[in-house]
C-alpha distance (Angstrom), angle and dihedral (degrees) to the residues before:
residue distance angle dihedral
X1 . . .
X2 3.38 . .
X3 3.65 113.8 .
X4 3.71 140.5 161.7
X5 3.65 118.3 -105.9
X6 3.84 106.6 -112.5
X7 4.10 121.2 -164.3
X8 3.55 117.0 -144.5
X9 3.56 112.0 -89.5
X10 4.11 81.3 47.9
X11 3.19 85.0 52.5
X12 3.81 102.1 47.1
X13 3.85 87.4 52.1
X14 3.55 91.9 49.5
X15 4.22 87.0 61.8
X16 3.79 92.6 29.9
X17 3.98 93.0 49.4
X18 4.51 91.1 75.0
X19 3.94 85.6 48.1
X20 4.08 88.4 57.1
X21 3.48 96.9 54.0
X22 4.06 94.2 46.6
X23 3.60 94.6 51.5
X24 4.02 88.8 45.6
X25 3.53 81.2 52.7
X26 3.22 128.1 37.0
X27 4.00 117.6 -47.4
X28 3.72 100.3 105.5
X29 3.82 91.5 56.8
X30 3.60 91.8 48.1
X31 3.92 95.9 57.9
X32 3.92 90.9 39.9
X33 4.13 84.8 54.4
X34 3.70 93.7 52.5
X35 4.21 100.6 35.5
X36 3.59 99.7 24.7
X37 4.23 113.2 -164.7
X38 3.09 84.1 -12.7
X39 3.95 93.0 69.0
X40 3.88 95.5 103.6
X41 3.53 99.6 61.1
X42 4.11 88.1 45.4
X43 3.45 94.8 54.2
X44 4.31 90.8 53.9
X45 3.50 87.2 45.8
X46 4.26 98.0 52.1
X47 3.66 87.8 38.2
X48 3.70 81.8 62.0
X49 3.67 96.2 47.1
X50 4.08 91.2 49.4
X51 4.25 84.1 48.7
X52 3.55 88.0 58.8
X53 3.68 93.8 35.8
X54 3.95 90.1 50.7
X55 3.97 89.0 52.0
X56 4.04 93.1 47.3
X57 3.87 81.7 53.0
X58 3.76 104.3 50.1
X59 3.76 91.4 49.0
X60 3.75 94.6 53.1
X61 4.35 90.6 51.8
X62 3.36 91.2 51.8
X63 3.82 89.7 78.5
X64 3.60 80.0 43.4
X65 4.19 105.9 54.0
X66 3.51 123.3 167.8
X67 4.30 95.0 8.5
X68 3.45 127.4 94.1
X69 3.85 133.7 -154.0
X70 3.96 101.2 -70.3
X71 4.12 86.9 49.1
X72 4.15 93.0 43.3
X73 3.96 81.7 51.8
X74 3.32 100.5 52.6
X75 4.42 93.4 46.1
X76 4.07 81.0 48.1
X77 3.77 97.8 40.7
X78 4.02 115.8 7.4
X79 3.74 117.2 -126.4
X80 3.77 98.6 -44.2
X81 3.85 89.7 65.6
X82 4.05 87.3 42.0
X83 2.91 85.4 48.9
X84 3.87 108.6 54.9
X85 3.83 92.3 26.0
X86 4.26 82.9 61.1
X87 3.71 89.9 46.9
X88 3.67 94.0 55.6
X89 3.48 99.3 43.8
X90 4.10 84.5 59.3
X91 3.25 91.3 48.6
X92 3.69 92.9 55.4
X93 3.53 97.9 38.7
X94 4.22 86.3 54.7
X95 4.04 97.5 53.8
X96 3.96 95.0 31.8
X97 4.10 84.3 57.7
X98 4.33 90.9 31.5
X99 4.08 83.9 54.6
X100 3.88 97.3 47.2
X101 3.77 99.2 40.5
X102 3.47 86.0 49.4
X103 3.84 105.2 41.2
X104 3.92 87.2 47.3
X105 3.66 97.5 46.2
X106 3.66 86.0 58.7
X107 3.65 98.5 58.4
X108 3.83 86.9 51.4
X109 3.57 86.9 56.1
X110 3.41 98.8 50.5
X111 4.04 98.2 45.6
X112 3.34 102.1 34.1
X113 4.00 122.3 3.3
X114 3.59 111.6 37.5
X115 3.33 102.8 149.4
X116 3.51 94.1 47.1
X117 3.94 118.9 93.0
X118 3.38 117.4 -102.6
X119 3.92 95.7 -129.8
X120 3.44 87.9 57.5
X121 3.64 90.3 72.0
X122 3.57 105.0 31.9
X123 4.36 84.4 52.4
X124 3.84 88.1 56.5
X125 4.02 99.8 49.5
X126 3.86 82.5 45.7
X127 4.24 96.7 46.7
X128 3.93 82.4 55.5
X129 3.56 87.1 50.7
X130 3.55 96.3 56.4
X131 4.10 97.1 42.2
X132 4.08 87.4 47.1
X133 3.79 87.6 56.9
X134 3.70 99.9 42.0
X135 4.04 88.2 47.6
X136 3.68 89.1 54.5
X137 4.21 152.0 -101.6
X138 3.50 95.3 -83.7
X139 3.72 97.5 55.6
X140 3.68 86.2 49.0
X141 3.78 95.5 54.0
X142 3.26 96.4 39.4
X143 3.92 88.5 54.1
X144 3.51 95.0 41.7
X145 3.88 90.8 55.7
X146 3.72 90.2 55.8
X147 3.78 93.9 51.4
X148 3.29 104.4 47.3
X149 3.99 97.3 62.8
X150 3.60 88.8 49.8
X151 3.91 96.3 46.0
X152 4.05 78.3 47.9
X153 3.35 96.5 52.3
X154 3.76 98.2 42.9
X155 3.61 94.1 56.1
X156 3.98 85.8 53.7
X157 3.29 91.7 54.7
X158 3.72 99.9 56.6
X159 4.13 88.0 55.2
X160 3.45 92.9 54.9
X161 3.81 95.6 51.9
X162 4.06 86.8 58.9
X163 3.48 91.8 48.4
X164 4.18 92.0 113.1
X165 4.03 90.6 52.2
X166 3.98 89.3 58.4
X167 3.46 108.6 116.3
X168 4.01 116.7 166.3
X169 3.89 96.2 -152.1
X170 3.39 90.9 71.8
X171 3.90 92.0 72.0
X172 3.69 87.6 55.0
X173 3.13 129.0 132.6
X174 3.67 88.7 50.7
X175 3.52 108.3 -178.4
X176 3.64 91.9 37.8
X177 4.19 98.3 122.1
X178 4.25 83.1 53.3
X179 3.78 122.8 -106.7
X180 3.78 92.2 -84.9
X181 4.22 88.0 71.1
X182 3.98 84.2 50.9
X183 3.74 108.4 41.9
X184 4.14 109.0 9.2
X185 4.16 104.5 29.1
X186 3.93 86.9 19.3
X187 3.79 92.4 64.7
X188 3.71 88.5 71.3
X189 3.73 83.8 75.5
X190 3.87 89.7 79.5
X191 3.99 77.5 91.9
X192 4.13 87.8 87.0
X193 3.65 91.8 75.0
X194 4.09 94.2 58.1
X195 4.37 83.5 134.6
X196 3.85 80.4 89.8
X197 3.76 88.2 78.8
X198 3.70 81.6 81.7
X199 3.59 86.8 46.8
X200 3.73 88.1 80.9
X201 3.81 94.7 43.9
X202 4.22 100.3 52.3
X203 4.18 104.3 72.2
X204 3.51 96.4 82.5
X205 4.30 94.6 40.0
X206 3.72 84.2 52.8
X207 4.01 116.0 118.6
X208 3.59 82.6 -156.9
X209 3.77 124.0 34.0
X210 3.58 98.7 -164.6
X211 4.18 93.0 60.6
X212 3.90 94.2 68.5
X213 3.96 82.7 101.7
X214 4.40 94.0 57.7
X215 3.62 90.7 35.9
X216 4.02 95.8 56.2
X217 3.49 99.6 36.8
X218 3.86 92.9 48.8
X219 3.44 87.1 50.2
X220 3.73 97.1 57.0
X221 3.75 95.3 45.9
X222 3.88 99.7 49.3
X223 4.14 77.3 45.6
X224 3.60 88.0 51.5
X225 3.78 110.4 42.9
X226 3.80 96.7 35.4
X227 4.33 81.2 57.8
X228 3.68 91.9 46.3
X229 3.79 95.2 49.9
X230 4.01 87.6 45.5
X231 3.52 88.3 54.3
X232 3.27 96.8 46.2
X233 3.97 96.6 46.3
X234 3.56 83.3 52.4
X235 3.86 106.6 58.3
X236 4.14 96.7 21.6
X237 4.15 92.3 55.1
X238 3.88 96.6 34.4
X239 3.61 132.0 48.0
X240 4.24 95.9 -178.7
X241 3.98 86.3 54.5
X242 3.92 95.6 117.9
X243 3.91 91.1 52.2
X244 4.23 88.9 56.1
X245 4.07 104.5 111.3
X246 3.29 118.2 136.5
X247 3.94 103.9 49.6
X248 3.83 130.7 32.8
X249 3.34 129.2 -74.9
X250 3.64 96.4 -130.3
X251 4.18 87.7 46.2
X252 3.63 91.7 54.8
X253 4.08 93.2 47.1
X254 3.68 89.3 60.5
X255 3.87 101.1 40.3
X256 3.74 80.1 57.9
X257 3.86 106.0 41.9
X258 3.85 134.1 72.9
X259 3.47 98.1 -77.1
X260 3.24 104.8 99.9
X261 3.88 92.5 50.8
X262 4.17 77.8 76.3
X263 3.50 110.9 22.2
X264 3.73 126.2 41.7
X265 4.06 115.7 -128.2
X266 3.68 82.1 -7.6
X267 4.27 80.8 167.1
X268 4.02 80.6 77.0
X269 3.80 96.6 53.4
X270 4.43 93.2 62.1
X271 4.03 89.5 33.4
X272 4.20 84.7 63.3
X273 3.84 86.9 41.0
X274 4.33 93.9 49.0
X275 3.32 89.0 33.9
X276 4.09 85.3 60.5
X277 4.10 88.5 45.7
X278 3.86 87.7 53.5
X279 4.06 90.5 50.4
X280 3.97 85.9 49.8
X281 4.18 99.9 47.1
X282 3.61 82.8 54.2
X283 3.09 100.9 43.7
X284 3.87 85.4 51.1
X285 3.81 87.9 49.6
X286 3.59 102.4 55.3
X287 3.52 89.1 45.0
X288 3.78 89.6 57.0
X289 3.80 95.5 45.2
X290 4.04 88.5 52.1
X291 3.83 86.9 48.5
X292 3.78 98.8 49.6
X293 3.63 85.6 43.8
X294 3.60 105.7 51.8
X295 4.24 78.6 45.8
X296 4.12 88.3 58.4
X297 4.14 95.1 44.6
X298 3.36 102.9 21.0
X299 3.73 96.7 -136.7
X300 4.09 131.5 141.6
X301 4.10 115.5 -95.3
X302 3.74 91.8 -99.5
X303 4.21 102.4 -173.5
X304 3.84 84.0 -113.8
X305 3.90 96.6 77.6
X306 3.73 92.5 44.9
X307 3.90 87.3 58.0
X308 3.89 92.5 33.8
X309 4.30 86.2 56.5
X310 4.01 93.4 44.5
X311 4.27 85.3 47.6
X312 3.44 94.3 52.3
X313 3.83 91.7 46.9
X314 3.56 87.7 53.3
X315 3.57 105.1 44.8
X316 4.16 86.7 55.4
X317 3.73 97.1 49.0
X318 4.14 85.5 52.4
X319 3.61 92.2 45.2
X320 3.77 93.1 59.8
X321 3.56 96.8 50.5
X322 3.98 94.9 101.7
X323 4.08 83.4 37.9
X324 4.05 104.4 129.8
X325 3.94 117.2 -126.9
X326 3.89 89.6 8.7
X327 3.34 95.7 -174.6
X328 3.56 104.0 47.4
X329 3.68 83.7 65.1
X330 3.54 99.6 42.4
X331 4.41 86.4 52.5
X332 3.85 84.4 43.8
X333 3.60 95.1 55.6
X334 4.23 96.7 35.0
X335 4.12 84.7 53.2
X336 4.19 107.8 39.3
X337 3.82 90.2 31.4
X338 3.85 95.8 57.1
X339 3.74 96.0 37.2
X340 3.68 89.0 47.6
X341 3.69 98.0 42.7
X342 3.46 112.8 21.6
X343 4.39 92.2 35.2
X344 3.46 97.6 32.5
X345 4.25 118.0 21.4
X346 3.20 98.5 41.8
X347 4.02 103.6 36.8
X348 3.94 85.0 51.7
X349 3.59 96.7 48.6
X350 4.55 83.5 50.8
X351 3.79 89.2 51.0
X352 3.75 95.6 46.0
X353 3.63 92.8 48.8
X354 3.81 95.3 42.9
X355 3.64 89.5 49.4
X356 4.39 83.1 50.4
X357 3.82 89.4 47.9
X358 3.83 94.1 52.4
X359 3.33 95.1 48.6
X360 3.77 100.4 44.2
X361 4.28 86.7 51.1
């Protein structure tokens, strides 16, 4: 496969770029749904499961050096598990990119456009797609890794303009869901750090091999503490938190903070810079699909497939516009297929095939 060579902190953006959009999103009102006040203390605990997850990982590719998922598969399976393993990474490259382009360009409409059709939007985010991919990888990597700092940073600065609303009683009690909804249930949470599905994809786009280690585990701790101090934010500066549905988390802490005692429609300012971090994860993901694709068929990137991916992508995000309780189905599918996938597929397939390698050597 032909890929760009990425250095680390491209590479750490690359993995770090799916978080972004989540937590722009919708994450942090996911977990607080599930764990309640107790949220804070389930987020340190699955970032600690995903540490220890992350370690398990690295020391099963290191029998595997230079390959990623699709080529592990095939040495474990032969083409028919190459095969299927490609087909479902597609797949859940397509709906993970169908849910967010969709979810996001709803929020737009409701804030700002809502007269404006919402295939109108989701068409232009997907037109850049196509012209990123037909300009090149490089320009998208190179993009990506000057978005995601920003995106980063803008989210940080929301938090710290709510910093004189905090007020830690409101977390209180903490362990009033039960310790099951932390530690048993809770664990299901590990879901928030799906940008590990690239995890699997980076050895062999590494300048240098032997950096897999830094780049993964600073991946998972920007991951981790930028969740923890969204969470946090969240249920420390506002009490009516859990009853916040319609409109972003991360929207509503900055119609309600300080901002706009300095900036007017400051809201406006981070929906242009998210809006750019939703542009790049797709960008990302069509670039992926084509990749894993030419991989499966072993044909040339003709421009055809890179408007044939962005069509499909399309066509599903229109088709569930009549869908009922979209975005139960859209959480469903960004939770069970990441843990199922990402935690489970894809981990077994490592084991199995470090468990072949040791026994062939």
């Amino acid at each position: 496969m032909n890929y760009s060579k990425l250095g680390n902190f491209e590479a750490i953006c690359l993995i770090v770029v799916v978080f972004v959009n989540h937590i722009v999103l919708n994450l942090p009102q996911m977990i607080l749904n599930s764990t309640g006040s107790a949220s804070i203390l389930n987020t340190i605990y699955i970032l600690l499961i995903v540490i220890i997850f992350a370690i398990l990982i690295l020391k099963l590719l290191k029998k595997f050096i230079g390959l990623d998922i699709i080529d592990i598969s095939e040495y474990l399976g032969g083409k028919p598990l190459k095969i299927l393993i490609g087909i479902l990474c597609i797949i859940y490259l397509i709906f993970e990119t169908v849910f967010l382009t969709r979810m996001f360009s709803q929020n737009l409409l409701l804030v700002y456009f809502p007269n404006y059709p919402i295939s109108f939007i989701i068409f232009l985010f997907l037109f850049i797609g196509v012209v990123a991919n037909i300009i090149g990888k490089k320009s998208i990597i190179k993009t990506n890794a000057i978005i995601v700092p920003i995106a980063l940073f803008s989210i940080l600065f929301t938090f710290i303009f709510v910093a004189d609303m905090l007020r830690i009683e409101r977390s209180l009690p903490i362990f009033n869901n039960g310790l099951d909804k932390i530690f048993l249930s809770g664990a299901s949470n590990i879901f928030a750090f799906n940008g590990l599905f690239f995890l699997f994809f980076i050895s062999p786009m590494l300048n240098k091999k032997e950096d897999m280690s830094k780049v993964t585990l600073w991946s998972v701790l920007i991951c981790g503490i930028f969740l923890i101090l969204s969470i946090a934010t969240l249920i420390f500066a506002f009490s009516d938190i859990y009853s916040v549905s319609r409109l972003a988390p991360i929207y509503f802490i900055i119609i309600n903070s300080r901002l706009s005692a300095f900036l007017e429609r400051p809201e406006a300012i981070f929906i242009f810079i998210w809006t750019l971090a939703l542009m790049s994860f797709i960008n990302i993901a069509v670039m992926f699909i084509l990749n894993i694709f030419k991989k499966l068929t072993n044909v040339k990137e003709p421009k055809y497939l890179v408007i044939s991916a962005c069509t499909i992508i399309f066509v599903l995000a229109m088709a569930l516009n009549g869908l009922f309780n979209f975005e139960s189905i859209a959480n469903a599918f960004y939770k069970y297929g990441s843990l199922i996938l990402i935690f489970g597929i894809f981990t077994l397939i490592l084991i199995l095939a470090y468990i072949k390698k040791r026994r062939s050597s």
